[in-house]
N, C-alpha and C positions, 0 to 999 in steps of 0.2 A: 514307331510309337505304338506297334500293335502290341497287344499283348491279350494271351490264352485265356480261356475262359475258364480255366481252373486255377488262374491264379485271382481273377475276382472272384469268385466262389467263396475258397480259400480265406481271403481276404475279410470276406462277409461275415462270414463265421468266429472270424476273430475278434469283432464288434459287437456280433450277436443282431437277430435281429429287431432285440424291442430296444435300440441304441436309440437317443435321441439326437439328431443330426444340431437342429438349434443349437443346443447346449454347447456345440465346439464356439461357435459365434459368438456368447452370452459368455466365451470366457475370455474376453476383453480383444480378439482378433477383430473383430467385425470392425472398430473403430478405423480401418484402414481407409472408408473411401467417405464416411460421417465426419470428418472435420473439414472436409473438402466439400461438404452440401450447401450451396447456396440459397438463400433467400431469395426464390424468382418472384416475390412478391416485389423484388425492389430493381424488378429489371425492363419495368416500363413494359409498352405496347409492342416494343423489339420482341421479347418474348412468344409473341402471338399472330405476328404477323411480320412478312417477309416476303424477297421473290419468289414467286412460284417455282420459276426454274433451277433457282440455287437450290443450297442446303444450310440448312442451320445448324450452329456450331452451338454445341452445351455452352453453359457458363464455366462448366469444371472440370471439362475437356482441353489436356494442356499437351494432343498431338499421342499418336500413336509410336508404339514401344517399336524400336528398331528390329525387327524379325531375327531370332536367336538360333531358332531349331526348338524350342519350347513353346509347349503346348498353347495357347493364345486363345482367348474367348471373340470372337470378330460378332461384331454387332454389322447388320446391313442397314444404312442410311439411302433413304429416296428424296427424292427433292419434292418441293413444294412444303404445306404448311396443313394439309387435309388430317383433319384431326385433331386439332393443333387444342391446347391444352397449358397451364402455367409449368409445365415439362417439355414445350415445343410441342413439335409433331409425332405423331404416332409411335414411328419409330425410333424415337429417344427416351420413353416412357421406362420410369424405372432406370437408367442409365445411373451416377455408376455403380452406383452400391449393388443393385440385383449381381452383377457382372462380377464384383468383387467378391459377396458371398459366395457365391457359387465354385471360384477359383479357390477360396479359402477351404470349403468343404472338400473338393476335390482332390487339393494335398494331404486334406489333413485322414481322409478314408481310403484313398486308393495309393497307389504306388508313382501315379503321374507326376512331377513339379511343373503345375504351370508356371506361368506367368501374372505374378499377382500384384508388385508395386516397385517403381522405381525410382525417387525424386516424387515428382508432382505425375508421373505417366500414371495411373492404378487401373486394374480393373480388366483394360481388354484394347483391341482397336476397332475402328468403326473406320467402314470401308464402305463405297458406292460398289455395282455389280460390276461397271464395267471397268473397275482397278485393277489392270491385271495381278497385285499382290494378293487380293482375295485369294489366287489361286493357292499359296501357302498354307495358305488355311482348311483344316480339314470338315470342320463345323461351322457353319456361321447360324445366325439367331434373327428373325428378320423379326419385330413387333409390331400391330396393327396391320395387317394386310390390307383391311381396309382403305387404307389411306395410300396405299401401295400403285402406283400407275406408272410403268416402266414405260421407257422408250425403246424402240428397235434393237437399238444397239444393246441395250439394259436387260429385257427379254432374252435375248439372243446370250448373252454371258450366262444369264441365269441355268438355260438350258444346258451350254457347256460345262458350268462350274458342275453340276450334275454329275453328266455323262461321266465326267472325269474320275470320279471319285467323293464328289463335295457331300454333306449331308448340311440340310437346313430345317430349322424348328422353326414353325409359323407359331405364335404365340400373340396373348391380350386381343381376341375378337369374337363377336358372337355370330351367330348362323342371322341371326337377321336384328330384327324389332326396331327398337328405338334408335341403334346407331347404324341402320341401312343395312345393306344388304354385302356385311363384309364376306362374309362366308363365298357368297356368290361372284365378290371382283376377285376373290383369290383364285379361284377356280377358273374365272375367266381368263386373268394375268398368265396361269401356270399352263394354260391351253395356249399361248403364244411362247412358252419357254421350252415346251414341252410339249408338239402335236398329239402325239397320239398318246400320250401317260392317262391314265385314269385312276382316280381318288378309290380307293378300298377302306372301306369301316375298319377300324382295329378291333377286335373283338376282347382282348385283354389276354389273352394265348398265347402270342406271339412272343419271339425268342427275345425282341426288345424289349419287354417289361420282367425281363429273367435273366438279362445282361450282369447284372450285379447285383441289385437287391430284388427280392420277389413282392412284385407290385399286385396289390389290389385295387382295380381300377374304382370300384366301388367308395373306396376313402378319400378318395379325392373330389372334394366339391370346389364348387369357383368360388375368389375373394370376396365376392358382392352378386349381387341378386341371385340368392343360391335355390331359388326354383328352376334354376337354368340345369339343363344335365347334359352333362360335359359329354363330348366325343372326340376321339381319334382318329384320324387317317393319315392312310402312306400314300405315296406315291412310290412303288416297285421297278426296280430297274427290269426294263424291256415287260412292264406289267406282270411280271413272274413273282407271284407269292415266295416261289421257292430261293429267288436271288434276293440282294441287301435291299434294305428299305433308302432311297436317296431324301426322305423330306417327310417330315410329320406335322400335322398341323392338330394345334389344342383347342378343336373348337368349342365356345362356352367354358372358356376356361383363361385363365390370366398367371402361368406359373411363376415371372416373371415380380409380380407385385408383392408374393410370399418370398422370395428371394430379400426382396427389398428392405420389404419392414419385419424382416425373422429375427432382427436382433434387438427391438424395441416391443417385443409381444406387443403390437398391434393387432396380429390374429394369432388361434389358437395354436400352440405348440404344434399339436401332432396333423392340424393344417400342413403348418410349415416344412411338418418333417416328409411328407409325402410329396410335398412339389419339389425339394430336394432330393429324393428320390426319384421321381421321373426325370431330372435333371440328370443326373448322375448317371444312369440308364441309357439314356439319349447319349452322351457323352461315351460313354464304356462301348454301348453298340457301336457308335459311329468308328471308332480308332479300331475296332478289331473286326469290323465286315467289309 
């Protein structure tokens, strides 16, 4: 699944870069995982509450796609209910449509065929850390870190899925305030997956925001309280700037929720077009580092 950086280049060029990415969604694809949106209004206090130690299952979550050898979006699901929301827990936010668009963009600008709809499966699979099937997967997407409290065993995958080759996007959490101090358990969690790894600022430089499209880090504000300013960091295989990035996290940032609602302009176009673009990015880097 790798492929050269001069064929996304290439690629880019062929699109141009004042394309508007929305616009492929707006031309009637994006319906793939909107008729399948449930009303959690109508799904009772199940919704909201649950065993701690389980997981909660989507309402429009109908089981993960049988592993092909194609590209696959995996969402990481934690147990418990921390953060919990008329979308479940943390990390279900955004689930499936974000998942869908994003696959949809994917095909429709790079050379990749994901995995986009099969039956009632759309979107992606949603995998615990310690499945050993995660391993297939080259990218996974973990949302709300905050809400995130692994266990031994959960930790421990995490670090392996790493070392291996994995790359994971920390995504939907802020450095602190009103919803505690997510920034700080992510840091903590990834200090038990991960001893000795240390968090590095992105500067906007780096070869990840040059993977495919040329990102301005500066155009990208978060969905909602936009006094927030956004930051990036990697965690570096063996801490070396100069080896692959294994983990990014979007802090003050939610790219996930523009995924979601890009095909109801809910927020502004060229919002949208930019968190599809670090989407994209994130994706491109990870399969060819």
């Amino acid at each position: 699944m790798r492929r050269g950086r001069g064929g996304a280049r290439s690629r880019e060029s062929a699109i141009a870069d004042g394309v508007v990415l929305t616009a492929l969604l707006l031309s009637g694809l994006a319906s793939a995982a909107g008729a399948q949106r449930v009303d959690r209004r109508s799904l009772g206090m199940d919704a909201y509450f649950g065993d701690p130690n389980g997981y909660w299952t989507p309402p429009d979550f109908h089981g993960n796609h049988r592993y092909d050898g194609r590209f696959t979006f995996a969402r990481i699901k934690y147990r418990g209910y921390a953060k919990w929301a008329a979308e479940g827990p943390g990390w279900a936010h955004d689930y499936a449509r974000a998942d869908v668009h994003l696959m949809l963009i994917m095909r429709d600008v790079t050379a990749l065929r994901p995995f986009v709809r099969e039956g009632k499966i759309f979107g992606g699979s949603i995998l615990a850390l310690d499945d050993p099937e995660l391993f297939k997967y080259p990218v996974a997407y973990l949302s709300e870190p905050g809400g995130w409290f692994p266990n031994d065993k959960e930790a421990r995958a995490m670090g392996d899925y790493l070392r291996k080759g994995g790359f994971v996007i920390f995504d939907d959490f802020r450095e602190g305030g009103g919803w505690g101090a997510d920034w700080s358990n992510l840091q903590q969690q990834m200090k038990r997956a991960l001893p000795s790894a240390h968090w590095v600022q992105l500067t906007g430089t780096e070869p990840i925001f040059d993977s495919f499209f040329k990102i301005d880090l500066r155009t990208i504000q978060p969905p909602y309280a936009q006094n927030l300013q956004p930051m990036y960091f990697a965690l570096y295989e063996n801490n070396d700037p100069r080896k692959r990035i294994m983990a990014v996290a979007n802090v003050n940032n939610d790219i996930g929720e523009f995924w979601e609602f890009s095909d109801e302009g809910f927020y502004a176009v060229p919002l949208s077009n930019e968190a599809y673009k670090l989407g994209v990015n994130y994706l491109i880097y990870a399969l060819t580092h």
